[in-house]
C-alpha positions in Angstrom: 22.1 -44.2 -20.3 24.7 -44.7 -17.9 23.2 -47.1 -15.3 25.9 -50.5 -15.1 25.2 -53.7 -13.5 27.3 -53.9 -10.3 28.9 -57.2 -11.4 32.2 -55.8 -13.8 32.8 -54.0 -10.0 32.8 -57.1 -8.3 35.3 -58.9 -10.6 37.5 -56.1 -10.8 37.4 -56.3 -6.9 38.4 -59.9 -7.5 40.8 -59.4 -10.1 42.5 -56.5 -7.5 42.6 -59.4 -5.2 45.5 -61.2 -7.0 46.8 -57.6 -8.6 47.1 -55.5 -5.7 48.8 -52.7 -7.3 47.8 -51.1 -10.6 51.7 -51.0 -11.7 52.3 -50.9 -15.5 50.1 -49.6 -17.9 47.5 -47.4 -15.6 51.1 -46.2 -14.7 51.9 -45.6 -18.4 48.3 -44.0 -19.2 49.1 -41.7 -16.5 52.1 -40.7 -17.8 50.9 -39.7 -21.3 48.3 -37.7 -19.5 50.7 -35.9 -17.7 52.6 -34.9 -20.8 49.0 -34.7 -22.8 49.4 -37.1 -25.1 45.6 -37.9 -24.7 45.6 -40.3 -27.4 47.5 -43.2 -25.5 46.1 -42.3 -22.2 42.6 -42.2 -23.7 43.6 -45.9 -25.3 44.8 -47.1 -22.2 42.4 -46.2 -19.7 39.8 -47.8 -22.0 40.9 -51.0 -21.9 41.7 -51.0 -18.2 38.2 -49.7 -17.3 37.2 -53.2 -16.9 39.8 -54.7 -15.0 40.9 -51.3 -12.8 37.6 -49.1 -13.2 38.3 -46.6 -10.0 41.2 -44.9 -11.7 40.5 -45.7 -15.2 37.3 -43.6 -15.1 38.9 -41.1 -13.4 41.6 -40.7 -16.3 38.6 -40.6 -18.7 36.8 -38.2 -17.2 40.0 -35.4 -16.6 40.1 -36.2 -20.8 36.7 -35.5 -21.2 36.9 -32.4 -19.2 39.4 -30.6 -20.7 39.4 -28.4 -23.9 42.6 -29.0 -25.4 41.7 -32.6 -26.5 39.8 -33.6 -29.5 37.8 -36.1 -26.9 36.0 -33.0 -24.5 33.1 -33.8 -23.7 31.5 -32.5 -20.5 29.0 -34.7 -20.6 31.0 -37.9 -21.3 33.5 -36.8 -18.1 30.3 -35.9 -15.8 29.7 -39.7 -16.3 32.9 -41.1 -16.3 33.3 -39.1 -12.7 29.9 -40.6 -11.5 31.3 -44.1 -13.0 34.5 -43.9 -10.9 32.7 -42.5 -7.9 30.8 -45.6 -8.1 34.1 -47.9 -8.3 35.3 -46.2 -5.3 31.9 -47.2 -3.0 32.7 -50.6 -3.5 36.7 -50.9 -4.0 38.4 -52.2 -1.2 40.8 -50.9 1.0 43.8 -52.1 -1.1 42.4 -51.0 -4.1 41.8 -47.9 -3.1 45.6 -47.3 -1.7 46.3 -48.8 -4.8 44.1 -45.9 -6.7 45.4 -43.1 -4.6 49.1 -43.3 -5.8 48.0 -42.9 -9.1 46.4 -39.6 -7.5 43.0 -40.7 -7.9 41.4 -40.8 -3.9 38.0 -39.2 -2.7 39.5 -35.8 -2.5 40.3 -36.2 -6.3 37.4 -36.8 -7.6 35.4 -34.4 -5.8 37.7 -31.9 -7.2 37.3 -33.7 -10.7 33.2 -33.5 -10.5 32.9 -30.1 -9.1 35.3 -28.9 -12.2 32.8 -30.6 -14.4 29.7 -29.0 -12.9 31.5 -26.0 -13.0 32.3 -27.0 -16.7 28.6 -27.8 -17.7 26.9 -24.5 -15.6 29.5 -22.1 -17.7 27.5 -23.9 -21.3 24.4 -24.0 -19.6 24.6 -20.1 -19.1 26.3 -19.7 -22.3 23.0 -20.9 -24.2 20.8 -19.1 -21.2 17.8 -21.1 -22.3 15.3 -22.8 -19.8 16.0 -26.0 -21.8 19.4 -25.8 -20.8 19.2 -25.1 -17.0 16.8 -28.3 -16.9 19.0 -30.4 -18.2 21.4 -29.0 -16.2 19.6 -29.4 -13.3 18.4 -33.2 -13.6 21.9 -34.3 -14.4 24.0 -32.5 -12.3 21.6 -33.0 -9.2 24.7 -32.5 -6.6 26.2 -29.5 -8.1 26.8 -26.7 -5.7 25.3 -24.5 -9.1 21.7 -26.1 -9.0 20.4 -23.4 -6.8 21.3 -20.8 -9.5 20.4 -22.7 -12.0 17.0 -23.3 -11.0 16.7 -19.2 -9.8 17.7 -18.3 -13.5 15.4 -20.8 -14.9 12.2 -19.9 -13.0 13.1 -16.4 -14.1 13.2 -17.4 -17.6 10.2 -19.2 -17.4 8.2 -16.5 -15.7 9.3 -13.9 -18.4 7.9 -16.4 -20.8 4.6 -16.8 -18.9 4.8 -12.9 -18.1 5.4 -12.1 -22.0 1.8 -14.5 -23.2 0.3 -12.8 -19.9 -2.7 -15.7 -20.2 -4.1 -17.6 -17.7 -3.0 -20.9 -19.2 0.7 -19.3 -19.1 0.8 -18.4 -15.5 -0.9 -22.0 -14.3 1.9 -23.8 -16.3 4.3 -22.2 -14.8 3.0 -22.8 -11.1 2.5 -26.4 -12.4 5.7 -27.0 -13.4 7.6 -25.0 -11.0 6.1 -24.7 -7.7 8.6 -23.7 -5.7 9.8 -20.9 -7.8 10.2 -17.5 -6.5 8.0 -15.8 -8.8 5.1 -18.0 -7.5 3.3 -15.6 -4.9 3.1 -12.8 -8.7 2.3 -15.4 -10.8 -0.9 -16.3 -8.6 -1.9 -12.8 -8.4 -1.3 -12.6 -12.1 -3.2 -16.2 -12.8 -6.2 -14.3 -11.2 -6.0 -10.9 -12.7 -5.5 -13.0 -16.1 -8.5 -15.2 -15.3 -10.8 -12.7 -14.2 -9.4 -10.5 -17.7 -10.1 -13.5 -19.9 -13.4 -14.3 -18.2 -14.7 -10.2 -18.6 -13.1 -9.4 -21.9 -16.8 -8.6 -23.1 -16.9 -6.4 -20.6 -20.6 -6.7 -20.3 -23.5 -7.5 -17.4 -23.3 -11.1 -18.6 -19.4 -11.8 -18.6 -19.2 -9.7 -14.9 -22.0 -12.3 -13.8 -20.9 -15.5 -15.8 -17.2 -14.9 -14.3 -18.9 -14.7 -10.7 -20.7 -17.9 -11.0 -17.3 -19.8 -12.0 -15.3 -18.4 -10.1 -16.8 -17.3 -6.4 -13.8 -17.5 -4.5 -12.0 -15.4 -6.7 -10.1 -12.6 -5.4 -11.3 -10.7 -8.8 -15.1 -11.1 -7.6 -15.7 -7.7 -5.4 -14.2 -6.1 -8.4 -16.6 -8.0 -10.8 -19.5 -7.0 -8.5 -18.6 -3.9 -8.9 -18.6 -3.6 -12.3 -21.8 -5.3 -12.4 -23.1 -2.5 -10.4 -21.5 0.0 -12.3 -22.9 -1.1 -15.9 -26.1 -1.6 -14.1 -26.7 1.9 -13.0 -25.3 4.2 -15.9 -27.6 7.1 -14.9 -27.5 6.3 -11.7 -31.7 6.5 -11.3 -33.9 5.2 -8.9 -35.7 2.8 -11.4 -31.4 1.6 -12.3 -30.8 1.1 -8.9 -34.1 -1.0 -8.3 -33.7 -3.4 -11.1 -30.1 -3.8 -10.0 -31.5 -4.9 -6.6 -33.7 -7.3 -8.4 -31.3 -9.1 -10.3 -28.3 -9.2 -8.3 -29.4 -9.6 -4.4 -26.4 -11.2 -3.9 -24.3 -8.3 -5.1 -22.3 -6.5 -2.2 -23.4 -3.1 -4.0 -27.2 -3.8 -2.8 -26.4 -1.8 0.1 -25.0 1.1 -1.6 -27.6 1.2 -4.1 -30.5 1.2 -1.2 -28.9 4.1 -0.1 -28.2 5.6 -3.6 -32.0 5.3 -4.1 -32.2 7.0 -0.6 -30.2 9.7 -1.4 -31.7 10.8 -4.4 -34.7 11.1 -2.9 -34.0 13.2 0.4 -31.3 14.9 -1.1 -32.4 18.3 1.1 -32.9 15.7 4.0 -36.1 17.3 4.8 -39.0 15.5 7.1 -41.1 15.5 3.7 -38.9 13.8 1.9 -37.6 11.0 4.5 -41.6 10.3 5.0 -42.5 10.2 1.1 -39.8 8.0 0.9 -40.6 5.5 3.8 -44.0 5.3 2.4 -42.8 4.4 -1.4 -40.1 2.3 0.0 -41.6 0.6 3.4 -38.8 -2.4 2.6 -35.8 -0.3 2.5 -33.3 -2.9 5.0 -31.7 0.2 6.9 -34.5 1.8 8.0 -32.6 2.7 11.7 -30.7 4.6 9.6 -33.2 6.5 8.1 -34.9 6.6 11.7 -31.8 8.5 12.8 -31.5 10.8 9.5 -35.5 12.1 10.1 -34.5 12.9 14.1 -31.1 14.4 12.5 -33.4 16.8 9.9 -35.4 17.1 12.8 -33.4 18.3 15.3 -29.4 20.0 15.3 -28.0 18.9 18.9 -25.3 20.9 20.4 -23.3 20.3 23.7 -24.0 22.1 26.8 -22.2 21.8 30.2 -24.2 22.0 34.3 -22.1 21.7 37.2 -19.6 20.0 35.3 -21.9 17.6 33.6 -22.6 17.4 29.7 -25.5 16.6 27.6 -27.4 18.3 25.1 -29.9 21.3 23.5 -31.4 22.0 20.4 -30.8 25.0 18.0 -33.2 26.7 20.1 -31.7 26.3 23.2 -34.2 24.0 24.6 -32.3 20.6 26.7 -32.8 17.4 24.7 -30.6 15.0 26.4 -30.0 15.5 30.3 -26.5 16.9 31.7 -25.5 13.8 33.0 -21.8 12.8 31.4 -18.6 13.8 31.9 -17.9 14.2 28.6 -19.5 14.1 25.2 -18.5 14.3 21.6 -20.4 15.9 18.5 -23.1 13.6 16.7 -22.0 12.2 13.7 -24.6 10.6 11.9 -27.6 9.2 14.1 -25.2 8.8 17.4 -22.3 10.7 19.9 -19.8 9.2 22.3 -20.2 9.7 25.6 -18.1 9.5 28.6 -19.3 8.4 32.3 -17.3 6.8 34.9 -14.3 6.4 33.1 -16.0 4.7 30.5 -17.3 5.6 27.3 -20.1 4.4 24.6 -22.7 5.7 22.4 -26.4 7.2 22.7 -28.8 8.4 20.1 -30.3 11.5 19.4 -33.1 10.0 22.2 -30.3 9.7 24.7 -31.1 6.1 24.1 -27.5 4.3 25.0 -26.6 2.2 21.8 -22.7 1.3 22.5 -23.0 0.2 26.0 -21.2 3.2 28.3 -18.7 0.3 29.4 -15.3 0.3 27.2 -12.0 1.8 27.5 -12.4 3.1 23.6 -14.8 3.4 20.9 -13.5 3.7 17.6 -15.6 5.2 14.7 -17.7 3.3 12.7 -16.3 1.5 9.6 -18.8 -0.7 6.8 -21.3 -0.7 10.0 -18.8 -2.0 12.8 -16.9 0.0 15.5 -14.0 -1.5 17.1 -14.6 -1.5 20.6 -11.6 -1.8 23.6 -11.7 -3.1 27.5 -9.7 -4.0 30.1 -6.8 -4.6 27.1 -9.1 -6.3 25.0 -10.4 -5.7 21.1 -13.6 -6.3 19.7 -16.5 -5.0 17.8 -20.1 -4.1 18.3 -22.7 -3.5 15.0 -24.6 -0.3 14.3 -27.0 -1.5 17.4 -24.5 -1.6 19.8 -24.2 -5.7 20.0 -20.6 -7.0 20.1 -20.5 -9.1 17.0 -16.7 -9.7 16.9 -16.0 -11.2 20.9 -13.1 -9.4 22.7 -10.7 -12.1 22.6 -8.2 -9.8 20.5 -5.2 -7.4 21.4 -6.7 -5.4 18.3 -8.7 -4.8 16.1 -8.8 -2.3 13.1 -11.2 -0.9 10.9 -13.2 -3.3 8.6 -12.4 -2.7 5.0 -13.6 -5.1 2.4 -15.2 -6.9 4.8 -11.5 -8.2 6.6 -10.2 -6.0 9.6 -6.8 -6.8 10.8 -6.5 -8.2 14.3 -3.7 -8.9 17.2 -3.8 -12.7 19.0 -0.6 -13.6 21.2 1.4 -10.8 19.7 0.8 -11.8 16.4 -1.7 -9.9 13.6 -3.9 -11.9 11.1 -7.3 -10.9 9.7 -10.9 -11.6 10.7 -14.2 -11.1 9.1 -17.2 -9.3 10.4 -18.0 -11.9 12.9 -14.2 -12.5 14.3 -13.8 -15.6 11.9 -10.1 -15.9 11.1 -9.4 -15.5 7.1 -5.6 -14.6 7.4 -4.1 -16.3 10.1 -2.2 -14.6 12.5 1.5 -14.4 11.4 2.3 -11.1 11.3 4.8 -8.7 13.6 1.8 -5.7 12.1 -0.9 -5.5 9.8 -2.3 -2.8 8.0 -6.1 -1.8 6.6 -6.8 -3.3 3.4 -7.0 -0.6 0.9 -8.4 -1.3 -2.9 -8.2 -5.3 -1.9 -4.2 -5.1 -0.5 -2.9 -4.9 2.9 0.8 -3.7 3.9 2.3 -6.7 6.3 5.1 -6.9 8.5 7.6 -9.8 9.2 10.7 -10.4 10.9 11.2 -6.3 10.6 10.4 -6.1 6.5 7.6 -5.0 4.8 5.1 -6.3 1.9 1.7 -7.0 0.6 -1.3 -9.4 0.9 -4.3 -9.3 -1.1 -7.7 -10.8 0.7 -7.3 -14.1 0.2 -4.1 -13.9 2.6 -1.8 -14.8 -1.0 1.6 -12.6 -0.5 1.4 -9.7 -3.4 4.8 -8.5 -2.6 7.1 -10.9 -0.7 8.3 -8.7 2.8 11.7 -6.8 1.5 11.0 -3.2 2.4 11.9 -1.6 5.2 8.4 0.5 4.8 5.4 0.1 2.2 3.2 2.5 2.0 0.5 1.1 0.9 -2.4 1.2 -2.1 -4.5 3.9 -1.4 -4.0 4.8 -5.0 -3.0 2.6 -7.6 0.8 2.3 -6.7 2.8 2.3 -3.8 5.8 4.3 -2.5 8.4 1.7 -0.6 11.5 2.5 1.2 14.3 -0.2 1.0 17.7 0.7 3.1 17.0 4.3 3.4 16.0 4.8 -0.6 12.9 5.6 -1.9 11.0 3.8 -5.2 7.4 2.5 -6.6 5.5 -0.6 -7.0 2.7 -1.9 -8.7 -0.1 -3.7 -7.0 1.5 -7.0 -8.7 4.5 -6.1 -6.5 6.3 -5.1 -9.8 8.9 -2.4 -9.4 8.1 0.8 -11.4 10.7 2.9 -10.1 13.9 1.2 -8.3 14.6 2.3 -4.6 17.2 5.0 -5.5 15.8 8.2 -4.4 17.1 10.2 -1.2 13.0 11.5 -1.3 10.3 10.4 -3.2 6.6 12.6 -2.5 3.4 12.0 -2.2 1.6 11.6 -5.5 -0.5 14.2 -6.4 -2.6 14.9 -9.5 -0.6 11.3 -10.3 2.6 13.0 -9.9 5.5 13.2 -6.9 8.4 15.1 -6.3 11.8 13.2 -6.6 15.1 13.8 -4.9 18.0 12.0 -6.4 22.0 12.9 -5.5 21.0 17.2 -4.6 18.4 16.8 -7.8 14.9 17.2 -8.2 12.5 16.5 -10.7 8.3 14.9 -11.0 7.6 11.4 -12.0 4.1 9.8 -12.8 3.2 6.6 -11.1 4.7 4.7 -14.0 7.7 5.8 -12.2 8.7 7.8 -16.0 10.2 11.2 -14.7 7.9 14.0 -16.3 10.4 16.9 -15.3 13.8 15.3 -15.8 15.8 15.6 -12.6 17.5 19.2 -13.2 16.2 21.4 -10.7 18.3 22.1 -7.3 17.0 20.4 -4.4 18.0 22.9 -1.3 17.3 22.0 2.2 13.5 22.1 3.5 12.5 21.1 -0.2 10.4 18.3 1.1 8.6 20.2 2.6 7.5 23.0 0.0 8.2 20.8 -3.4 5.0 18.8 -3.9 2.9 19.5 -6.6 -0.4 21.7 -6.0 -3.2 21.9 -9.1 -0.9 20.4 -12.1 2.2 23.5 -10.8 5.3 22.7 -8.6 7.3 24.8 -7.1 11.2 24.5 -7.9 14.6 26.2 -7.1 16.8 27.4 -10.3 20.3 29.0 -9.4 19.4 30.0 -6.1 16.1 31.6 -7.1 12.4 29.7 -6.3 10.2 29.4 -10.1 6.6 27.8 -10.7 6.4 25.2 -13.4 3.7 23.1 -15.0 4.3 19.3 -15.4 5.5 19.9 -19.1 8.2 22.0 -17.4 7.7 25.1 -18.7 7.9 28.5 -17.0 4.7 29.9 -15.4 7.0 31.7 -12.9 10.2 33.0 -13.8 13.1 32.1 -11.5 13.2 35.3 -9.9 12.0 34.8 -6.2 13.0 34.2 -2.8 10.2 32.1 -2.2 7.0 31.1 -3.8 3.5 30.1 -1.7 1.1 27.2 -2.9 -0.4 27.9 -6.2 -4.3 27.4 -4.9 -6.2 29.9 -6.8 -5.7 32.9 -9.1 -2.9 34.8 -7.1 0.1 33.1 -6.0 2.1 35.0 -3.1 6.0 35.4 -3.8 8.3 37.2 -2.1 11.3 39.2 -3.3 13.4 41.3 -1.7 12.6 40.3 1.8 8.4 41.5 1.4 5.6 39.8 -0.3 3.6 40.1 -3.2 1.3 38.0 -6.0 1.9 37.1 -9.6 -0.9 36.1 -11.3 -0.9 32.2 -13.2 -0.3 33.8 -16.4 3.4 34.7 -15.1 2.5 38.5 -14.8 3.4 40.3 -11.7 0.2 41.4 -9.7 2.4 43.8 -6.9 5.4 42.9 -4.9 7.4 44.1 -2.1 4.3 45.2 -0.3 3.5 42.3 2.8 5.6 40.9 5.2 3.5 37.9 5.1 1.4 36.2 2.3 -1.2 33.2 2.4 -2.1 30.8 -0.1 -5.9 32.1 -1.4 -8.7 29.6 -0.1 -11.9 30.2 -1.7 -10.9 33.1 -3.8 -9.1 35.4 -0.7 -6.2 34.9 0.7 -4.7 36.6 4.1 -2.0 39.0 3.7 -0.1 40.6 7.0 1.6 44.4 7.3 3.9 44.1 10.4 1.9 42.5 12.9 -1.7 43.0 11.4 -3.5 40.5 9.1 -6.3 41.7 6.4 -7.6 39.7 3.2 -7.5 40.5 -0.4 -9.6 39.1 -3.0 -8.5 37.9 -6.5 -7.9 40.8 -7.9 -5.1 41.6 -5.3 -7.6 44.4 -4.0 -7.4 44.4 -0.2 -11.1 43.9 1.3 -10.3 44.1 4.7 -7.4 46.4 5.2 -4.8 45.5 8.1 -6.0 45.9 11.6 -6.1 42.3 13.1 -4.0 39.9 15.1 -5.4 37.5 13.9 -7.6 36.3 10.7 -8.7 32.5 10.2 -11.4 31.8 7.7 -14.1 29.5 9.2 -16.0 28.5 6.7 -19.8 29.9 5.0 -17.4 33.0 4.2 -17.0 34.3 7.6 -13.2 34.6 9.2 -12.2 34.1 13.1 -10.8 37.3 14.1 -9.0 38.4 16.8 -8.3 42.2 17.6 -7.3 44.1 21.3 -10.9 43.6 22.9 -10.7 40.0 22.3 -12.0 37.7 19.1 -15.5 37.8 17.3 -16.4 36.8 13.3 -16.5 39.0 10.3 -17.3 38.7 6.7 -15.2 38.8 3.5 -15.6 42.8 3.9 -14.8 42.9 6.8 -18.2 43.5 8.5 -18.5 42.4 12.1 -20.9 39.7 12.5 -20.3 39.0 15.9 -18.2 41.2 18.3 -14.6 40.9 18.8 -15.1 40.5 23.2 -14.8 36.5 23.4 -12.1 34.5 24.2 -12.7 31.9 21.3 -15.6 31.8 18.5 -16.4 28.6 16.9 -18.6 28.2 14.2 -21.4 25.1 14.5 -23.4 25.5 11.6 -24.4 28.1 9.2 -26.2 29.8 11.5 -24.7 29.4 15.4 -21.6 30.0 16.6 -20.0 28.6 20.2 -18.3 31.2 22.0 -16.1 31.3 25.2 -15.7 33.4 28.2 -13.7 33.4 31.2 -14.0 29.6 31.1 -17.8 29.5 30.3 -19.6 28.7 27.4 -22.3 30.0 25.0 -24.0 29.6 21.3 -25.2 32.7 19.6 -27.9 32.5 16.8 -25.8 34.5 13.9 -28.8 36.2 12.1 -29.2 38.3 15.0 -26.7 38.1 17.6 -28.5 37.1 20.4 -27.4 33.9 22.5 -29.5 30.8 22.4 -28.3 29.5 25.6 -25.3 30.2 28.1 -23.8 28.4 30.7 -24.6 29.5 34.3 -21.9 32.7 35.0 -20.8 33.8 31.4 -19.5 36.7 31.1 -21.3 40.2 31.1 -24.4 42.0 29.9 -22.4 43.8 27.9 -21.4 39.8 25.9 -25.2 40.1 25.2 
């Protein structure tokens, strides 16, 4: 509404020509605005705008601008300031001497137009509307404020799009403001919102339609999911069938072959595995089940000749010759093995699957193992063929089908087959857990989702990642939580913030502790002392927490109220029906009911694990049971429960097993017992190994110069 046709400028040039000076009234209209009289000066300055517009403008536009006048208008002296800026491009050098000893030069009305942006940000953040910084942002486009403006506007305007929470909300805003900060949340919250809208049914048909429309959705593994989910409420074969019918496509198919699988070989019996090759003969993983029958088949321990190691049966008998230098436990259908310096994988054949050839093999993750040689990552299949090349400086575990890798010093993500999907940006990388990855760059942490779209911009100096559904973050030194939209549940204020567990976490705030939930809402308000070492006894354990009250150690529940009084030196995890405490320098148990079992009675007290728990009387360890009645009474150096209810113990003669009464099951004259299975144990002696069948104490096999006649 401004815009002027150059030609007044060129006759007032002309006219300056003849007038050199602007003596006499511009004089005058100076004057009175030096004294305020803004009437005259206003008067004056009007009619002069055509003949002298440099100045006259000027004078307009310091009316305009000031509030004690009946003529402020800040919009009226932003364009008078523009007008005389103008006037100045194209006066000449006369005029513009002239000009400046009325005080008007280029300094002057730089000053003058910065006090008017100044003047039009303080109403634009008076009315604090995203109408107002718009305008204020298309007219004052050279204002040293735009770049605030625009930050508070795009805030505004995400809060509005935050508040509908619709898809339509979120893509307006990305349409209109691209650039905006809030962009990399918006499109995560555009998809969560579209994939919301899409499902709100919540049904087969709204989890498939949604798929269809949208297949390159981050939003679609979740969708498959919950088509699988809805699909198989009883989780039966026939469910798990007609799932595979009607939604090959589905990344679940896998799962549910092997959910059919499962249910039927359950005991994983040679019956079972054959009845269900003959009902199923076009189940896709039958290597696997190949390797589950020998596995049900046959238990394979490790034996050492001359130095060599392969491997026997439970029976003693050699099933896979001596003939490595080293060799790991099977897990699943194969082992790693170790030979020159190298190492790969064999079967329970002694078939080689990983080729005995790399520097490292990692375990197997969604049916891939990362692979290492000569400095260089890739990955081989469950068949031992390299279907990622070694071209990489790493490579992770696949998860979700992405596995971070290392090229030129820089991580991105690849697929299965080494196809780049993230590209390769990143100082570090992460595993993607629950569809988000922690990132590093330039030294500051954040978050990616699949699709390579930044979750949580990189601000932190550590993220820990989404394992669970939020995320503990650490930003200078202080501790907080995030959503996986990157929103900030609990500010980085904490000195310590825990581990969640039961979906609570110990919080350490200015010598304070208390428990919040992973809202970040504290559940025990932050009143408890928080003494040296708490971090490393104050996490939660089975809904109770441990906390420190006057100087004395209670046991609460996450309502904070007493289970424990605060009475005790120090209180051991709450894992089962006794929980040690010690007072007056010995140990006892209080029962969870806040009643005091016995005290004063061990100088050391264990956590119970499977109903005992260990208990030591100056340097002998015994066990009591739940009832605080002592099973095994004192007499060992050492007790260590080993699982299938037998305990590692060690005495004078040397260390055998024993049962929950204390009954020897195998002699304490070995150097080290280590339990295989239910039924065999390894033992050591004088360097040389042996595996003993439990059910009667005889050995099974023994390496070449063990021990004694008496070991046997």
């Amino acid at each position: 509404m401004f815009r002027r046709s150059p030609r007044p400028f060129l006759l007032a040039g002309a006219l300056l020509l003849v007038a050199p000076s602007f003596a006499g009234p511009l004089d005058k209209a100076f004057q009175a605005l030096e004294i305020k009289n803004y009437f005259l000066a206003r008067e004056i300055f009007l009619k002069q705008s055509r003949k002298h517009p440099l100045p006259s403008w000027y004078g307009l536009s310091v009316i305009s601008g000031r509030a004690d006048n009946p003529f402020f208008q800040p919009d009226s002296a932003y364009a008078f300031i523009q007008r005389s800026d103008a006037a100045y491009g194209v006066a000449s050098e006369k005029q513009r001497a002239a000009a400046a000893k009325l005080g008007v030069d280029e300094q002057a009305i730089a000053v003058q137009r910065h006090h008017v942006h100044a003047l039009a940000w303080e109403i634009a953040k008076a009315q604090n509307t995203i109408t107002a910084y718009d305008r204020y942002i298309e007219t004052h486009l050279g204002s040293p404020f735009v770049a605030d403006a625009t930050l508070v506007r795009d805030h505004l305007a995400f809060q509005v799009a935050r508040d509908a929470n619709t898809a339509a909300a979120y893509q307006n805003f990305l349409d209109r403001y691209p650039r905006a900060r809030e962009v990399f949340e918006a499109r995560t919250r555009l998809q969560e919102a579209i994939y919301r809208e899409a499902t709100a049914d919540r049904d087969v048909d709204s989890y498939v339609g949604f798929i269809r429309a949208h297949p390159e959705s981050p939003w679609v593994r979740q969708a498959e999911e919950e088509v699988y989910r809805l699909s198989t409420p009883r989780r039966t074969a026939e469910e798990y069938r007609r799932f595979i019918g009607s939604h090959p496509g589905n990344h679940k198919v896998s799962d549910a072959w092997r959910a059919i699988y499962e249910l039927y070989t359950r005991d994983l019996s040679v019956g079972t595995i054959t009845r269900f090759l003959q009902e199923h003969p076009e189940y896709p993983f039958v290597e696997e089940l190949v390797d589950d029958y020998r596995t049900a088949s046959m238990f394979l321990l490790p034996f050492r000749r001359e130095g060599k190691w392969g491997f026997i049966d439970d029976e003693g008998v050699e099933r896979i010759k001596a003939e490595y230098e080293w060799v790991e436990r099977f897990e699943g259908g194969q082992a790693l093995v170790g030979r020159d310096g190298r190492m790969g994988t064999i079967n329970r054949q002694g078939r080689v699957v990983v080729p005995i050839e790399f520097d490292d093999v990692l375990d197997p993750a969604e049916g891939t193992s990362t692979v290492v040689r000569a400095n260089r990552a890739g990955a081989v299949d469950r068949n031992g063929e390299i279907v990622v090349p070694m071209i990489f400086e790493d490579v992770g575990d696949l998860s979700q089908g992405l596995a971070y890798a290392a090229r030129e010093g820089k991580y991105g993500y690849i697929d299965a087959r080494g196809q780049e999907v993230v590209p390769f940006r990143y100082t570090s990388a992460g595993t993607f857990r629950n569809g988000l990855a922690v990132v590093e760059e330039e030294g500051l942490f954040g978050v990616i989702d699949t699709r390579g779209n930044v979750v949580v911009p990189p601000r932190y100096d550590w993220v820990e990642g989404f394992d669970g559904t939020v995320s503990r973050v650490r930003l200078k030194g202080l501790m907080g939580i995030i959503s996986p939209f990157g929103d900030e549940l609990m500010p980085a204020v904490n000195q310590h913030l825990g581990p969640f567990s039961g979906g609570v976490a110990l919080v350490v705030r200015d010598r304070k502790a208390g428990y919040v939930d992973e809202a970040g809402r504290f559940v025990v308000p932050l009143q408890y002392e928080a003494p040296e070492g708490i971090t490393g006894w104050g996490d939660p354990t089975q809904g109770l927490a441990r906390v420190q009250q006057g100087g004395k150690r209670c046991l609460i529940d996450m309502r904070n109220e007493k289970v424990l009084p605060c009475q005790y030196t120090e209180i051991g995890p709450p894992t089962g029906a006794l929980v040690p405490v010690r007072k007056r320098g010995k140990w006892g148990y209080a029962r969870r009911d806040g009643t005091l079992l016995f005290d004063n009675r061990y100088d050391q007290a264990w956590e119970m694990v499977a109903g005992y728990a260990r208990v030591r009387a100056s340097n002998l360890i015994g066990l009591i049971d739940s009832t605080g009645k002592e099973v095994i009474v004192p007499r060992y150096r050492g007790l260590q429960e080993v699982g299938q209810g037998l305990y590692q113990a060690t005495g004078d003669p040397g260390t055998g097993l024993v049962d929950q009464l204390g009954r020897e099951v195998m002699s304490l004259t070995y150097e080290s017992v280590v339990l295989e299975s239910a039924h065999i144990a390894r033992v050591e002696l004088g360097g040389k190994l042996g595996y003993i069948r439990l059910k009667d104490g005889r050995f099974i096999w023994k390496e070449e110069g063990f021990g004694s006649a008496s070991a046997d």
